[in-house]
C-alpha angles and dihedrals in degrees: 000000000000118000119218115296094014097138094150085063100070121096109253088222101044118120119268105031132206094256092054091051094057104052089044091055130082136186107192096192092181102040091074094285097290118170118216127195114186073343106290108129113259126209111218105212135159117253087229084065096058091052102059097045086058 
């Protein structure tokens, strides 16, 4: 399992790379903080929130 910031960890050839990710992925800072992926809008939310609206 990576830890958080372990880069160095991820396997140069698995899909999708770093370097995918990274051009699929916005961060439109003035436009109210939305975050865009392929360019679909993302909601960022905690894992602790799901749970307790389950």
């Amino acid at each position: 399992m990576l830890t958080r910031g372990a880069f160095s960890e991820v396997d140069t050839g698995a899909a999708p790379t770093l370097t995918e990710l990274t051009e699929a992925l916005h961060f439109a800072l003035g436009d109210g903080g939305r975050i865009w992926l392929n360019d679909q809008r993302m909601v960022l939310i905690q894992s602790l929130v799901l749970g307790r609206l389950r």
